[in-house]
C-alpha positions as CSV (number, residue, x, y, z in Angstrom):
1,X,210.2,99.1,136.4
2,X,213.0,99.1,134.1
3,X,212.1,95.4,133.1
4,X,208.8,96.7,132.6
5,X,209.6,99.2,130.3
6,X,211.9,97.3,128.1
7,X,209.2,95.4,126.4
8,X,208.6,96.7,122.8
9,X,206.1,99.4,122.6
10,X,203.6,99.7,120.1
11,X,205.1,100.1,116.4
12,X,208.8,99.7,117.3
13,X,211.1,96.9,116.5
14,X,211.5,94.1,119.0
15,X,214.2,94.6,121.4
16,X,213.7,98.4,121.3
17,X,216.4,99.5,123.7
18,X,215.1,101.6,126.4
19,X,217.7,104.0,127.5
20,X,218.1,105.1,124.0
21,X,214.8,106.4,123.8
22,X,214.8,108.1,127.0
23,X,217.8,109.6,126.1
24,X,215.9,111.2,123.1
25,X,213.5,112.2,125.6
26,X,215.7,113.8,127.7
27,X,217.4,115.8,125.2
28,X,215.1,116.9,123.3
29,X,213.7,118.7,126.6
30,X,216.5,120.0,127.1
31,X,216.6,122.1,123.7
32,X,213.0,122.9,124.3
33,X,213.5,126.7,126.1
34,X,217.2,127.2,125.4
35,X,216.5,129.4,122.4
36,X,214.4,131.5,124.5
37,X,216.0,132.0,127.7
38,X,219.4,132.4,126.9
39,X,218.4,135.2,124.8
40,X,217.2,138.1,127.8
41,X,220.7,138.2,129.6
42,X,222.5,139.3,126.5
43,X,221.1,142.3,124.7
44,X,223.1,145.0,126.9
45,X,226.0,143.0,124.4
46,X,223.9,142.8,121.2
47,X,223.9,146.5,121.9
48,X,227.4,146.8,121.1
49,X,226.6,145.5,117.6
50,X,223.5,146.9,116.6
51,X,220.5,148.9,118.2
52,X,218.2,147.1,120.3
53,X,215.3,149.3,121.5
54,X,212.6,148.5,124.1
55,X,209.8,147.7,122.1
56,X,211.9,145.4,119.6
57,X,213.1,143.7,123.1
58,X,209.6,143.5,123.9
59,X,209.1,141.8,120.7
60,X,211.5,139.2,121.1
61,X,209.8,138.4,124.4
62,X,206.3,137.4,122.9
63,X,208.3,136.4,119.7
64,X,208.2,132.7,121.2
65,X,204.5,131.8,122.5
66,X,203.9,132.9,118.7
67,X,205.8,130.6,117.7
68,X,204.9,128.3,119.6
69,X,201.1,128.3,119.2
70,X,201.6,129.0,114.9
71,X,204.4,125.7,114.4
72,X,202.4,123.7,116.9
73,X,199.6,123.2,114.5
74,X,201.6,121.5,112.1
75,X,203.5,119.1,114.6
76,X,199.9,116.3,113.8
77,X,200.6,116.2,110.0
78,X,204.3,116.3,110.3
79,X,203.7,113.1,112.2
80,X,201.8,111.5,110.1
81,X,203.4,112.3,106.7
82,X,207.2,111.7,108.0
83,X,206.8,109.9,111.6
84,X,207.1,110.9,115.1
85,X,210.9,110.4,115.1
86,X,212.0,112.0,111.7
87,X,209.5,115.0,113.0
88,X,211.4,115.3,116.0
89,X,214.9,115.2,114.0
90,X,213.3,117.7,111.7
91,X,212.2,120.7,115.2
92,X,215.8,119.5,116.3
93,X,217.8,120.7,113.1
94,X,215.4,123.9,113.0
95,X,216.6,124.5,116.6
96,X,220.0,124.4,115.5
97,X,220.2,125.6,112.2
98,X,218.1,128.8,113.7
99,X,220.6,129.2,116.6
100,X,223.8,129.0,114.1
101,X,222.1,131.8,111.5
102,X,221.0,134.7,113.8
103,X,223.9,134.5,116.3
104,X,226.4,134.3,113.1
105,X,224.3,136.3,110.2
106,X,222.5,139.2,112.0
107,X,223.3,142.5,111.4
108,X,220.1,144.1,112.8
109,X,217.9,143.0,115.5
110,X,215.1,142.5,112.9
111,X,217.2,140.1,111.2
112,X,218.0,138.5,114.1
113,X,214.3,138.1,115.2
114,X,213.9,137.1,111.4
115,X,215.5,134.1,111.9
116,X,215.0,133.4,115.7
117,X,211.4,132.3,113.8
118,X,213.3,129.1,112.5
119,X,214.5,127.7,116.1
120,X,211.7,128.9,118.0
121,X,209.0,127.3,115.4
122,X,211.6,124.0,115.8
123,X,210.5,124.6,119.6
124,X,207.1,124.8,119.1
125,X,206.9,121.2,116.8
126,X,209.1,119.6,119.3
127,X,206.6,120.7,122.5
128,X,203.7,118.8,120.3
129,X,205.9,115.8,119.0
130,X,207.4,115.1,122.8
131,X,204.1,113.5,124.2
132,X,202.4,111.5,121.3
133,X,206.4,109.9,121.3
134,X,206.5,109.6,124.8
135,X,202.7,108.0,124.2
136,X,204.4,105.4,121.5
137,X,207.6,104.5,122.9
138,X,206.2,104.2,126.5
139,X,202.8,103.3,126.6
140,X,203.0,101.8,130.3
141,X,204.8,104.4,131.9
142,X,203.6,108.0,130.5
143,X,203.2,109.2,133.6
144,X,207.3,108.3,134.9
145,X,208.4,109.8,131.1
146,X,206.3,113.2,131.5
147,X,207.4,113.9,134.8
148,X,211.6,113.5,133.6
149,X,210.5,115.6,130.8
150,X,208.8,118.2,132.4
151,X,211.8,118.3,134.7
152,X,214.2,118.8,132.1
153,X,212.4,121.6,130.3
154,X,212.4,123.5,133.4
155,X,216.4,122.5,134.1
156,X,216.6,124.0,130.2
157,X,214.8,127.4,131.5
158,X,217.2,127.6,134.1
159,X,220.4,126.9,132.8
160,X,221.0,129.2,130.1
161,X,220.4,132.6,131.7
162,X,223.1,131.5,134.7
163,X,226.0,130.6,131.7
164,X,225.0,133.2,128.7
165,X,226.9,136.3,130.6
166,X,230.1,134.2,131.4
167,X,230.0,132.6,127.9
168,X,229.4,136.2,126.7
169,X,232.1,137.5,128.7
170,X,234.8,135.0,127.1
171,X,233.7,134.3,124.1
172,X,231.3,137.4,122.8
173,X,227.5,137.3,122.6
174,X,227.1,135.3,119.1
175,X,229.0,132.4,120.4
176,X,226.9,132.8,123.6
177,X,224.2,131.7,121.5
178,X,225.1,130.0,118.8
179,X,226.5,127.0,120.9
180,X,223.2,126.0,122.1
181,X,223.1,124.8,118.6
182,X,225.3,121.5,119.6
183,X,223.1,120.3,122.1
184,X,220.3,119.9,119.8
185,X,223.1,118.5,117.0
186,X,223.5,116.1,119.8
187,X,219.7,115.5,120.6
188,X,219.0,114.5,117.0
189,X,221.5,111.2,116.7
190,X,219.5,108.8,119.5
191,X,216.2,110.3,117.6
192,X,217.9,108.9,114.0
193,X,218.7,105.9,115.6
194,X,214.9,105.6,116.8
195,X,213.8,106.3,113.4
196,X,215.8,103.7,111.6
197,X,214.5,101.0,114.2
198,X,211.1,101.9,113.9
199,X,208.7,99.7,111.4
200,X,205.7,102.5,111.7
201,X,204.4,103.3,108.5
202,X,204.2,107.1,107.9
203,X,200.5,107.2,107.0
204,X,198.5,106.3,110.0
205,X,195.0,105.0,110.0
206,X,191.9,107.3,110.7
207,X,193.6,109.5,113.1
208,X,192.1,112.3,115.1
209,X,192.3,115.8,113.7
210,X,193.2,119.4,115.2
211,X,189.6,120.2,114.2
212,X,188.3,117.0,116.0
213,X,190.0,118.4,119.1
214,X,188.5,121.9,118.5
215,X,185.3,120.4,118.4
216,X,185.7,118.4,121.7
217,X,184.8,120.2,124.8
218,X,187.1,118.0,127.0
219,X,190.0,119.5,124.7
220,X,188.9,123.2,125.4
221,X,188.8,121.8,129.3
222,X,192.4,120.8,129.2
223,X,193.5,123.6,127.3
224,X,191.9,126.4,129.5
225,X,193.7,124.6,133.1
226,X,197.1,125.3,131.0
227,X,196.3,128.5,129.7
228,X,195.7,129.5,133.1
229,X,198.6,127.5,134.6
230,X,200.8,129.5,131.8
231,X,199.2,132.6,131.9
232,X,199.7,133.1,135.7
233,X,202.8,132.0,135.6
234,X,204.4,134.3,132.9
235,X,202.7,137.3,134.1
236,X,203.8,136.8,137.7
237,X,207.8,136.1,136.0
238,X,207.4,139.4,134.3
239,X,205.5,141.5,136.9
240,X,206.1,139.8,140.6
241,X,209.8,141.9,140.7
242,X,208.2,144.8,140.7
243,X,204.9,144.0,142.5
244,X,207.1,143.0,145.4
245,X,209.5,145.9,146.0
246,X,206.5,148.4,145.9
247,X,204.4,146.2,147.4
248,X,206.3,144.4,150.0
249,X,209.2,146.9,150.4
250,X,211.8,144.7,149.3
251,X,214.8,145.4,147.3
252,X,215.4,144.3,143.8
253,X,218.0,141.9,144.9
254,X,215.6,140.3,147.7
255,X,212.8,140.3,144.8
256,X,215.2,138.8,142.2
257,X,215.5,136.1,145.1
258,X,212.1,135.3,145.5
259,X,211.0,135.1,142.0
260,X,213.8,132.2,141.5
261,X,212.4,130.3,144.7
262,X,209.4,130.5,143.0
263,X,210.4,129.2,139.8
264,X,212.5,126.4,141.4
265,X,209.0,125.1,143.1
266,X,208.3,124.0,139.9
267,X,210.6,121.0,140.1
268,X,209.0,119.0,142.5
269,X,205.5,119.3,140.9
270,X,206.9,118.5,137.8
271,X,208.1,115.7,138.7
272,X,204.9,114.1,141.0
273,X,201.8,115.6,139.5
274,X,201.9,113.3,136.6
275,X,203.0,110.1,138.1
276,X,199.8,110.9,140.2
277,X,197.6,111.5,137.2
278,X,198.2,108.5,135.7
279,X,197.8,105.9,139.0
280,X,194.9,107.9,140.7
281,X,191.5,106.7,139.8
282,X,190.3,110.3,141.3
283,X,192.4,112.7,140.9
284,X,189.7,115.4,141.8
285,X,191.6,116.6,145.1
286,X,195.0,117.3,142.6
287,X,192.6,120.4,141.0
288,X,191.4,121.7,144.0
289,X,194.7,122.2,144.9
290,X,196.3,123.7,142.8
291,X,193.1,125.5,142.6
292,X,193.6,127.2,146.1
293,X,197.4,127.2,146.0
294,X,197.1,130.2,142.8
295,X,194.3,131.6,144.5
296,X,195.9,132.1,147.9
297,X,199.2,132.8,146.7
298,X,198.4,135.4,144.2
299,X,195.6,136.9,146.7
300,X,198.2,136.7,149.5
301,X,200.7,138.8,147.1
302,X,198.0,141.4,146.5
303,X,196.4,141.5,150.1
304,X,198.5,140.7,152.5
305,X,202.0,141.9,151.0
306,X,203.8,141.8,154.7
307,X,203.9,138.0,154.4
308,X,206.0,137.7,150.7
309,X,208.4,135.1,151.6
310,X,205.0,132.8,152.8
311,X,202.6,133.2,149.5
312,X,205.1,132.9,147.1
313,X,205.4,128.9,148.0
314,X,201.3,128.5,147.0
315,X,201.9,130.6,144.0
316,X,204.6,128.4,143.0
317,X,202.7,125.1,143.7
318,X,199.3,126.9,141.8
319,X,201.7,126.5,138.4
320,X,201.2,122.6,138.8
321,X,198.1,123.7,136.4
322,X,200.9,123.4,133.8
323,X,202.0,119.8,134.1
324,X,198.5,118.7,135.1
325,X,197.7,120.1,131.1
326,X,200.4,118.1,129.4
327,X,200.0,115.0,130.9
328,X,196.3,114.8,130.4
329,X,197.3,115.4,126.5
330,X,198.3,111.7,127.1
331,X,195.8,110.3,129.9
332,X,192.8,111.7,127.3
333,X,194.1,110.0,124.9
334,X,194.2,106.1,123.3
335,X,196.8,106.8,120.4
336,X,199.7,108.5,119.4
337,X,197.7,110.2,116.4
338,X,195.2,110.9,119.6
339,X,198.0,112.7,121.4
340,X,199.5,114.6,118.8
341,X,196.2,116.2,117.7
342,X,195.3,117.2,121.2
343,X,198.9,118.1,122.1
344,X,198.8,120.4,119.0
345,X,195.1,121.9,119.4
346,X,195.7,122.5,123.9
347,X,199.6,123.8,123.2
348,X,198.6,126.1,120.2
349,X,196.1,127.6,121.9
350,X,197.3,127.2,125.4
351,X,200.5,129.5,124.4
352,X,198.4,131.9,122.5
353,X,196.2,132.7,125.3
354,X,199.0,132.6,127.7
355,X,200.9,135.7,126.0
356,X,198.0,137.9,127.5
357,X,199.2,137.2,130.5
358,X,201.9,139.7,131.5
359,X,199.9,142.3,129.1
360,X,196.8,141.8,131.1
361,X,198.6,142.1,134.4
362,X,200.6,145.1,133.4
363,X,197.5,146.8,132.4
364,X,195.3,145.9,135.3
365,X,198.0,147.8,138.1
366,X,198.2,151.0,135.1
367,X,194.2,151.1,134.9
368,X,193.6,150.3,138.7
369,X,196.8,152.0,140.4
370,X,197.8,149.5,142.5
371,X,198.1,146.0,142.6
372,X,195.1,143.9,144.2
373,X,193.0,143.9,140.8
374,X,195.7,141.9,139.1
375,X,195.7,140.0,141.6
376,X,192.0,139.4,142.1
377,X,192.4,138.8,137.9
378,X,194.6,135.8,138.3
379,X,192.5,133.9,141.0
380,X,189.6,134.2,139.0
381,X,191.6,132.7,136.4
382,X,192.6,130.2,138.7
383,X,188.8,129.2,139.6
384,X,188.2,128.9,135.7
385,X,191.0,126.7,135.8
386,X,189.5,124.6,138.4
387,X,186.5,124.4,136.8
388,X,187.8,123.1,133.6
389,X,190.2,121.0,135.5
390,X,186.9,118.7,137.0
391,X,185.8,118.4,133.6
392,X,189.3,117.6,132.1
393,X,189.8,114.6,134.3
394,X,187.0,112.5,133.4
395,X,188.0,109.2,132.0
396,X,186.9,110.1,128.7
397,X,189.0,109.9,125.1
398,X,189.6,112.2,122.1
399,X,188.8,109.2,119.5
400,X,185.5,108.7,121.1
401,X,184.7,112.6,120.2
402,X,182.1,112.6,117.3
């Protein structure tokens, strides 16, 4: 494989050295939730400075699929005008820059969300950049490159939260956050040394457009599978806690448990579901599922709460919806102007649908008084998704769209 892989890809110098651009890779997935995560464990210290009240923490926590979905639009014409690699030095040095100002010059939480704006929107170009990048350095092997990057990005969820309170602890809660800003110092150098190799001209040919992908109903089919895959996901982080101590009659420390079992199931799909994707001529049986791991796990959850520890495996496995969406950015697609306008168009919109999610949720148990209709809400979702998901895999291509 790796002899495979070291042959130039398509508009990079001969000789191209491949560890060097999947060390970019990796590092840039790395930066790409640090910003966000490391932030919850840490405002019982930021309350020592200033006043942090529940709805401005609330705030912060839909603060980044804003961001997310508003930056991502731009990541297509950032591409074009200064090149895959200068954009992804560009989100890299917003990450840090934002990181450095609002742990260092914020005197009020509004300031401090003020300027979270800068690294989180740095997030939200780098989600879009990643794949059409992956798509032009390695053309042959998008599957193998999605599934380390996926990895990483969830390694990046789950690192921060376990080391902000130590760091906190020793160093106070600015520097907790501030030095996530020399990671992504560190992630830009293998990406300058991409962009000084590469030979792409900025301005690309005809190139596929957000709009284009708007217009495309294969686009809205990949984008509703992640919405779905996201939207479950986040409201089951924000609500499954709760759902399972008065539900299941666990404690919070039991609950705490289960909720990080069921975010570390997200490895191993992360890691297969795309190398699958891109070898399997019929990848049908990969919706269906994921389709009736989210319905039974969440149904399980509501219905048959005695039996926790069992449904939250299939709940787990039913976020493979996620993956499945950002690897079909690159399996729909011919060219890296392809990928980055449907990586833009399904992210975007993907993230901005997805916020609903816990909102949704929460509302659902208020207006219902218990906790089956939320459930019943998300395996609908999850049939949608399935739906969409039969129509997203057909071997069709964004720069065929008319």
């Amino acid at each position: 494989m790796a002899a495979a892989m070291s042959a130039p890809a398509s508009g990079q110098s001969p000789g191209h050295p491949v560890l060097l651009g999947m060390l970019g890779v990796s590092l840039v997935a790395l930066n790409l939730r640090t910003a966000v995560v490391s932030l919850s464990p840490l405002y019982d210290f930021m309350r020592r400075s200033f006043a942090v009240s529940h709805s401005a923490q609330g705030i912060m926590g839909t603060l980044p699929v804003l961001c997310f979905a508003a930056f991502g639009l731009f990541g297509p014409r950032i591409g074009r005008t200064i090149g895959l690699e200068r954009g992804m030095v560009l989100a890299l040095l917003m990450i840090a820059a934002g990181e450095v100002l609002r742990a260092a010059f914020s005197p009020s939480i509004g300031v401090f969300g003020l300027i979270s704006v800068l690294a989180l929107g740095g997030i939200g170009l780098g989600n879009v950049l990643l794949p059409p990048a992956i798509k032009e350095l390695f053309p042959d092997h998008v599957g193998a490159l999605t599934s380390l990057y996926l990895v990483l990005v969830a390694v990046s969820a789950a690192a921060p939260p376990m080391l902000a309170v130590p760091l906190a602890h020793a160093f106070g809660w600015r520097l907790a956050i501030g030095s996530w800003a020399l990671l992504a110092i560190v992630a830009a150098l293998p990406w300058l040394l991409i962009a000084r190799r590469s030979h792409t001209p900025h301005e690309a040919g005809p190139a596929a457009s957000t709009l284009q992908a708007c217009r495309w109903p294969t686009a809205w089919a990949i984008t509703a599978l992640f919405a779905v895959g996201a939207l479950a996901m986040y409201a089951l982080i924000a609500w499954m806690p709760r759902l399972l101590t008065e539900q299941a009659g666990v404690d919070a420390a039991t609950a705490g448990t289960m909720l990080a079992i069921y975010n570390l199931i997200g490895f191993p799909h992360s890691l297969v579901v795309p190398m699958i994707l891109e070898k399997d001529r019929h990848p049908g049986w990969v919706i269906l599922f994921a389709t009736t791991c989210l319905c039974c796990g969440v149904l399980g959850l509501g219905f048959v709460p005695s039996a926790s520890w069992l449904w939250i495996f299939p709940a787990g496995l039913g976020a493979m919806f996620i993956p499945i969406g950002l690897t079909l950015v690159n399996l729909r697609s011919r060219t890296k102007e392809g990928t980055a306008s449907l990586s833009s168009f399904v992210q975007s919109a993907g993230y901005l649908i997805s916020a609903s999610g816990p909102l949704l949720f929460g509302w659902l148990n208020q207006l219902s008084g218990g906790w089956r209709v939320p459930c019943l809400f998300l395996a609908a979702c999850g049939i949608v998704a399935g739906a969409a998901g039969m129509i997203a895999i057909r071997p069709v291509f964004i720069e065929d769209a008319r």
